[in-house]
VOBA-1610 file (N, C-alpha, C; in pm, whole numbers, padded with zeros to 5 digits, always signed):
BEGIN
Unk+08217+03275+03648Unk+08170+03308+03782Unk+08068+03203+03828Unk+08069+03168+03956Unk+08020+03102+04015Unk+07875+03158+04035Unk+07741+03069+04004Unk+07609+03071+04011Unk+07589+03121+04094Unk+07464+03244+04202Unk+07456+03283+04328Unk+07296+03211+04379Unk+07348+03133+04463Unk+07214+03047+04509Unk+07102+03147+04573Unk+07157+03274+04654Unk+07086+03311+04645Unk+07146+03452+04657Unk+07062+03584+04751Unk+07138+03733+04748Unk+07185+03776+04860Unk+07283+03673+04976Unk+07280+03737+05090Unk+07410+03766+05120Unk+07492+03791+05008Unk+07634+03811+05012Unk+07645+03983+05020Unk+07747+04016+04956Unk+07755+04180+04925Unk+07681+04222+04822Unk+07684+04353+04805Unk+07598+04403+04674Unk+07661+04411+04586Unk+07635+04372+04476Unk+07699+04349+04342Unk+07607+04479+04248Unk+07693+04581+04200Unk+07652+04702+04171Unk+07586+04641+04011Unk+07627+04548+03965Unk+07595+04508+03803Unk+07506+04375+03830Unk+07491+04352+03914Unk+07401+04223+03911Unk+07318+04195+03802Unk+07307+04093+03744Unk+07168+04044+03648Unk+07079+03937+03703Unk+06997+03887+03680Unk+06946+03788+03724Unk+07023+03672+03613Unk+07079+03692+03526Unk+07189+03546+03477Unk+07293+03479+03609Unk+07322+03620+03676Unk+07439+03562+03782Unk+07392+03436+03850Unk+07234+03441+03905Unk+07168+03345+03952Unk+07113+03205+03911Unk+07110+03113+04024Unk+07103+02977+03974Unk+06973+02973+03960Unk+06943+02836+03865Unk+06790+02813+03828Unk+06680+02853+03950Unk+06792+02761+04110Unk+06644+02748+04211Unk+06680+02890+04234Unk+06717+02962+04280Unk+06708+03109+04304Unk+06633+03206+04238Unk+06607+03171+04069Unk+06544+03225+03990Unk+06380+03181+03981Unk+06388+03062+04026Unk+06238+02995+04045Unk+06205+03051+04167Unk+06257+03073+04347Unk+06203+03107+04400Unk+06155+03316+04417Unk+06245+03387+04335Unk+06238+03472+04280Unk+06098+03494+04182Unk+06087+03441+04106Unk+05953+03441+04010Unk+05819+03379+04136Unk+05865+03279+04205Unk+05720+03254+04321Unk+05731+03369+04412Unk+05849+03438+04452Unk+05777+03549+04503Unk+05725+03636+04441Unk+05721+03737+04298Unk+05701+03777+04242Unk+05526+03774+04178Unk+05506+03636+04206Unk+05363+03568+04137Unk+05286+03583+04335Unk+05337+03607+04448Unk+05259+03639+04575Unk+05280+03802+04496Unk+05330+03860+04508Unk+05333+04018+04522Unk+05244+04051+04385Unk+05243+03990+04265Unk+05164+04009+04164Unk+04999+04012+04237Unk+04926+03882+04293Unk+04826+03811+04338Unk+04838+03968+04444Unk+04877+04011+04553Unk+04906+04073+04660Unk+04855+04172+04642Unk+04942+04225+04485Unk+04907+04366+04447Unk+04795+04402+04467Unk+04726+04313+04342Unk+04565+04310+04244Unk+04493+04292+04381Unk+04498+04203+04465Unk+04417+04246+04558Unk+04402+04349+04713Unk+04526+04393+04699Unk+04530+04506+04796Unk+04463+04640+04686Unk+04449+04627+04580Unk+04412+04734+04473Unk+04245+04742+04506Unk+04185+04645+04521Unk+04065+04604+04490Unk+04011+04634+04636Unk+04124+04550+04729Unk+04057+04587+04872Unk+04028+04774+04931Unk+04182+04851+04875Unk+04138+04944+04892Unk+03992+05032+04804Unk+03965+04998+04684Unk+03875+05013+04608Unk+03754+04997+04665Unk+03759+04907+04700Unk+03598+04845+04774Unk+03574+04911+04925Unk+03652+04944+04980Unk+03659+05128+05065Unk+03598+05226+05037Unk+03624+05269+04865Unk+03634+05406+04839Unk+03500+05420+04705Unk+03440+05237+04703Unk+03332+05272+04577Unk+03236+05124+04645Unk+03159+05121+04576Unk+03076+04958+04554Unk+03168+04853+04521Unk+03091+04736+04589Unk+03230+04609+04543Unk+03224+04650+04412Unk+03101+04605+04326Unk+03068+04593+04172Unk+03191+04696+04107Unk+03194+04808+04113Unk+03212+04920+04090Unk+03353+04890+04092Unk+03455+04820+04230Unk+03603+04795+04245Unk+03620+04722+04185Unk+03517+04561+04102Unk+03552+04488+04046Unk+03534+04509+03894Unk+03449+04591+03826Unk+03492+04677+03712Unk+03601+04723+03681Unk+03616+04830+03846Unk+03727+04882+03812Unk+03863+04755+03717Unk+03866+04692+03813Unk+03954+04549+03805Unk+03986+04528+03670Unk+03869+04476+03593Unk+03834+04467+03472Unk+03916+04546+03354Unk+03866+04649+03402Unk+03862+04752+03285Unk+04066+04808+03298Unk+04126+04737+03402Unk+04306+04763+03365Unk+04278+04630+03342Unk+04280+04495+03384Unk+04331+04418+03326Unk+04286+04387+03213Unk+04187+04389+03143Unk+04166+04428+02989Unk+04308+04464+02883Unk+04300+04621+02932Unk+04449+04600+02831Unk+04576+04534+02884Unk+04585+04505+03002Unk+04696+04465+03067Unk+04729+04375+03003Unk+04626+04290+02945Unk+04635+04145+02895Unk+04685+04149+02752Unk+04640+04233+02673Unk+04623+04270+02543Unk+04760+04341+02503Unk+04789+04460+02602Unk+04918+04519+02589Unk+05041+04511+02634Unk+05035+04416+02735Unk+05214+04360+02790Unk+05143+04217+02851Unk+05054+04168+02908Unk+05060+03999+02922Unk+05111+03912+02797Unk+04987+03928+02723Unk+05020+03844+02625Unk+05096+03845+02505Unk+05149+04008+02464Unk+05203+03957+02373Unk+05403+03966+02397Unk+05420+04024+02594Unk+05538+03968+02630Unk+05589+03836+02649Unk+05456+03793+02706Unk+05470+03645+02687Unk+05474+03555+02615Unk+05425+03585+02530Unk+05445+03501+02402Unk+05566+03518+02376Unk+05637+03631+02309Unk+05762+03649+02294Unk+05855+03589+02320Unk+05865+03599+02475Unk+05949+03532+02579Unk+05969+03402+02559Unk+05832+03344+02564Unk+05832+03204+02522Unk+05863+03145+02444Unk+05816+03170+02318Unk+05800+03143+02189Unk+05669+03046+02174Unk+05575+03099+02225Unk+05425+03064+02217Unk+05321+03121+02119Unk+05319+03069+01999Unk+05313+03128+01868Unk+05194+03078+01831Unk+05112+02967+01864Unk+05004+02898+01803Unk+04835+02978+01868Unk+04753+02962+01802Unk+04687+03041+01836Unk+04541+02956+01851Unk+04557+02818+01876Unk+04501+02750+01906Unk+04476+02722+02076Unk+04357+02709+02170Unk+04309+02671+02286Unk+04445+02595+02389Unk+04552+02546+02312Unk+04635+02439+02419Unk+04763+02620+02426Unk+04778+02677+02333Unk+04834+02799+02335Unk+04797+02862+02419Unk+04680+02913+02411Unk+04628+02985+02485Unk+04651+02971+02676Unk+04590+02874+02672Unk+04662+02784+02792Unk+04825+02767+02861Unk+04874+02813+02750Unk+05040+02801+02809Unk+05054+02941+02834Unk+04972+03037+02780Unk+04972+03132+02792Unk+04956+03177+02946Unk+04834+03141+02957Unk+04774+03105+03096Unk+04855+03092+03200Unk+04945+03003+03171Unk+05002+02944+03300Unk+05169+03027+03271Unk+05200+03129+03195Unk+05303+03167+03202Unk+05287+03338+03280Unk+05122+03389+03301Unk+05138+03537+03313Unk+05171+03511+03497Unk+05175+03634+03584Unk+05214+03649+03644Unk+05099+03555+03779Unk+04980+03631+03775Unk+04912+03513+03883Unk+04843+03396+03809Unk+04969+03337+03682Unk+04877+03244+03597Unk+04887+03092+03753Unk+04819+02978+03603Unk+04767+02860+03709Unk+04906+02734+03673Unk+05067+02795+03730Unk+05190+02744+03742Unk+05215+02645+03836Unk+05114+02633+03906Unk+05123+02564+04041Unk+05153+02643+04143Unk+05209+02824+04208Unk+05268+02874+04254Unk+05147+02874+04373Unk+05015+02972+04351Unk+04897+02975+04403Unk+04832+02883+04403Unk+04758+02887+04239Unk+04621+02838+04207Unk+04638+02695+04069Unk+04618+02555+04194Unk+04615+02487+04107Unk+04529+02414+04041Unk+04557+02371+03893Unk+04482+02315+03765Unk+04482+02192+03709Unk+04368+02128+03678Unk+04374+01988+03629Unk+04318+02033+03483Unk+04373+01957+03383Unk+04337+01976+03221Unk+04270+01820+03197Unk+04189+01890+03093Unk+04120+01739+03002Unk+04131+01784+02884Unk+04275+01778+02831Unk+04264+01839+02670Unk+04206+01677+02596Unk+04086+01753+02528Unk+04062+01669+02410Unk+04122+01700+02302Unk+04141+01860+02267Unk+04237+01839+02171Unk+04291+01943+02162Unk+04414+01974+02072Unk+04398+02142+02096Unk+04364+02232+02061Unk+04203+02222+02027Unk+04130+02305+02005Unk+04003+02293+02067Unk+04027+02195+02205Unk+03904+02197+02286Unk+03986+02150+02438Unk+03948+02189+02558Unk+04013+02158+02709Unk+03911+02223+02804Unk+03882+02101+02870Unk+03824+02143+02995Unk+03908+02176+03111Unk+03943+02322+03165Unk+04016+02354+03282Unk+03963+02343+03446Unk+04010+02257+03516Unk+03938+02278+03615Unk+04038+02347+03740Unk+03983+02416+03850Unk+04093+02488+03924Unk+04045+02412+04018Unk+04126+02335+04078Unk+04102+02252+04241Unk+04122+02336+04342Unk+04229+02417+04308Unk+04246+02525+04410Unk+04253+02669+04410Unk+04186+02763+04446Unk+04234+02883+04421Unk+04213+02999+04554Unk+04364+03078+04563Unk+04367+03110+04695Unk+04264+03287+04709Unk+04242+03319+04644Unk+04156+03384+04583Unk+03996+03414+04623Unk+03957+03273+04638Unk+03822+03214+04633Unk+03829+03204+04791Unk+03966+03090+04821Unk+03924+03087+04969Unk+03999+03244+05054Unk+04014+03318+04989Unk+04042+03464+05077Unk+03910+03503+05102Unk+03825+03533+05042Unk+03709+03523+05006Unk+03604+03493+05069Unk+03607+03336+05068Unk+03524+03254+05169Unk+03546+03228+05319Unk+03677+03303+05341Unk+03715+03295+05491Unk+03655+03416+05554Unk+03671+03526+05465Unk+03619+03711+05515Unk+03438+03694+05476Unk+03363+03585+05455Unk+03282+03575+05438Unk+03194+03670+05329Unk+03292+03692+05237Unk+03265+03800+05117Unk+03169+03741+04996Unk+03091+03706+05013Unk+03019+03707+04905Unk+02977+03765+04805Unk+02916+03879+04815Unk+02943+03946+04707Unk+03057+03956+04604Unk+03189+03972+04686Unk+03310+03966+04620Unk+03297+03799+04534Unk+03268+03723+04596Unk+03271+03581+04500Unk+03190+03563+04363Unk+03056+03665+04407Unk+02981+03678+04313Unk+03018+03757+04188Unk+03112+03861+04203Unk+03130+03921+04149Unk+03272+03911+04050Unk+03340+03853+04149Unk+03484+03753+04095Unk+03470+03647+04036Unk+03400+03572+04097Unk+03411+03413+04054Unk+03228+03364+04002Unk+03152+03433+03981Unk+03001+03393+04007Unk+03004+03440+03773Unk+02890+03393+03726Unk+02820+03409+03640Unk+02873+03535+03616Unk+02939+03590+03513Unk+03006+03700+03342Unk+03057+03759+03529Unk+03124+03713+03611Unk+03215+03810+03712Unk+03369+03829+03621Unk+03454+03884+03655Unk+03561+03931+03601Unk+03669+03789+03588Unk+03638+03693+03648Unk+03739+03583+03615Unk+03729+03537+03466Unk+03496+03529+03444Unk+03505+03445+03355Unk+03503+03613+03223Unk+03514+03713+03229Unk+03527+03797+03168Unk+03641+03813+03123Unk+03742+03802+03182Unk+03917+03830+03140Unk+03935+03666+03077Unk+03892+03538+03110Unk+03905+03433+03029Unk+03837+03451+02886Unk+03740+03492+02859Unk+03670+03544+02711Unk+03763+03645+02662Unk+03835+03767+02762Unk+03886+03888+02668Unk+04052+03774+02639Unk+04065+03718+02723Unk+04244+03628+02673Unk+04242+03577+02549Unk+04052+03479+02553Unk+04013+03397+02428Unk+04072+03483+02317Unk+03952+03586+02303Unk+03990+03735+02224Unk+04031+03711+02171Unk+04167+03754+02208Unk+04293+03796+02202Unk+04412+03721+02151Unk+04390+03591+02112Unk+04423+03482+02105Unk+04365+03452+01947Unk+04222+03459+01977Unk+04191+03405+01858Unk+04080+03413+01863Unk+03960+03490+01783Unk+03841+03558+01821Unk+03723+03444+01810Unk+03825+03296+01794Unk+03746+03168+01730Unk+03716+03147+01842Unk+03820+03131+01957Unk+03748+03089+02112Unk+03671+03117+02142Unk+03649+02994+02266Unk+03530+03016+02320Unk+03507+02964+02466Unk+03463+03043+02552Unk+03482+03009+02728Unk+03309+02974+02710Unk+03297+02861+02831Unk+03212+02841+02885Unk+03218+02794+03011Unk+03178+02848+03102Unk+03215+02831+03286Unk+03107+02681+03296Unk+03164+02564+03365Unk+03055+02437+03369Unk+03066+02466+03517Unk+03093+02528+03633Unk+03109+02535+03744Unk+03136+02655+03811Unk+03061+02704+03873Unk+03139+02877+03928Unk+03139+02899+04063Unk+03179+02970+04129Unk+03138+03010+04272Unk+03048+03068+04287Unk+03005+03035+04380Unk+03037+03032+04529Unk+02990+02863+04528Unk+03083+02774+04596Unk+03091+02646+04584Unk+03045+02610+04739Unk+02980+02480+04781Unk+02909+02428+04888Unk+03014+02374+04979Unk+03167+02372+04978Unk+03232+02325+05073Unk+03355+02366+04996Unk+03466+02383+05104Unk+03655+02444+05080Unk+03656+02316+04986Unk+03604+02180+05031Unk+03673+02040+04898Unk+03602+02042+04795Unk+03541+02155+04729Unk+03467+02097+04600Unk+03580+02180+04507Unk+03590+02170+04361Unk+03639+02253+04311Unk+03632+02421+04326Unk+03705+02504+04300Unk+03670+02626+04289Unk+03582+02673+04178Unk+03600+02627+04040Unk+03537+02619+03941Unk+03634+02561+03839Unk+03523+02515+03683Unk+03544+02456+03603Unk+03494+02584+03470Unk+03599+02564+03313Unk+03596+02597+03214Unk+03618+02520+03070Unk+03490+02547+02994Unk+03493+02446+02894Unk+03572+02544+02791Unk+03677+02549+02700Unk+03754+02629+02594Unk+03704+02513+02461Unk+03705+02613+02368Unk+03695+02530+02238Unk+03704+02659+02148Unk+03749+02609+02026Unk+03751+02659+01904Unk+03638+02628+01782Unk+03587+02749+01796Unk+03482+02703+01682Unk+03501+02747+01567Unk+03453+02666+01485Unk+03441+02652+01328Unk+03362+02726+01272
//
C-alpha cells in the first residue's frame, strides 16, 4: 500500500500511523508537541484563576514530577533505545519528550565538553516570550527565575537519570531584551 501523505482522503476504519509517510508523521508529532505546550499551559492559566500564581506553578510541579519519572522518561528511553545514563543521555532525553528542545518550539545551542559535562543554552523559548508579552512576571519568576519549576524539573530529570547529576542555571529569567537568551544551564556529572 501506498504511503498516505497525509489524512484527507476517506476514513480508513484500521488506520495506523505506519500507513503514513515520514513528512506526515513529522508534521503529526509538531502538532502534537503545540497541543502538548497548549495543554500545560491552558492547565496553569486556568489554575492561576482559581489559586496564587505560586500555588498554579507548584501545582505544575508536583504532576510533572512523576510525569517525568513514570511515562516521560522511562517511555522514552524505551522507544529510543537511550540507555546511557550519562549528561549527553540525558539530553537526548530532553529533546525526545513531548515539549522537549527538538527544534519544534523551543530552540537550543549545546557546548558539550563531554558527556558528562554540557552547557545548554535556550535562544528561544515560546514560553518565556508568552509571558513577556502578557507582561507576567511573576509567572517568569516563578517559571523561569531562581529553583522556579523549569530549573526544578531539570534537577528532578537529572534525578532520575542519574542521582550523579547536576543542574546549575548560569542565566535565568526574566532577561533585559526578546534578543538575549532565554536562559542558560550548566549539567555535569560528579564524581
Amino acid at each position: 500500500m501506498k504511503e498516505l501523505q497525509d489524512y484527507s482522503g476517506d476514513l480508513k476504519p484500521d488506520v495506523k500511523f505506519e500507513d503514513f509517510s515520514k513528512e506526515a508523521l513529522v508534521r503529526l508529532i509538531s502538532a502534537y508537541t503545540r497541543i502538548y505546550v497548549g495543554y500545560i499551559g491552558m492547565v496553569n492559566t486556568v489554575n492561576r484563576k482559581r489559586m496564587s500564581i505560586k500555588e498554579a506553578f507548584e501545582f505544575d510541579y508536583e504532576v510533572y514530577k512523576p510525569m517525568a519519572q513514570v511515562f516521560e522518561y522511562p517511555l522514552i528511553a524505551e522507544a529510543m533505545n537511550i540507555r546511557g545514563r550519562d549528561v549527553v543521555s540525558m539530553l537526548k532525553i530532553f529533546q525526545m519528550v513531548p515539549d522537549g528542545n527538538h527544534g519544534v518550539l523551543y530552540k537550543v545551542d549545546y557546548d558539550i565538553k563531554s558527556k558528562d559535562h554540557v552547557i545548554v543554552t535556550f535562544t528561544a523559548c515560546p514560553t518565556l516570550a508568552y509571558f513577556e508579552r502578557h507582561g507576567l512576571n511573576e509567572s517568569i519568576e516563578c517559571c523561569c527565575g531562581v529553583n522556579g519549576v523549569e530549573e526544578r524539573c531539570f534537577k528532578e530529570y537529572a534525578r532520575i537519570i542519574n542521582p550523579k547529576i547536576r543542574c546549575k542555571g548560569l542565566k535565568y529569567a526574566p532577561r533585559k531584551s526578546p534578543q538575549d537568551i532565554a536562559c542558560q544551564w550548566e549539567f555535569w556529572t560528579e564524581e
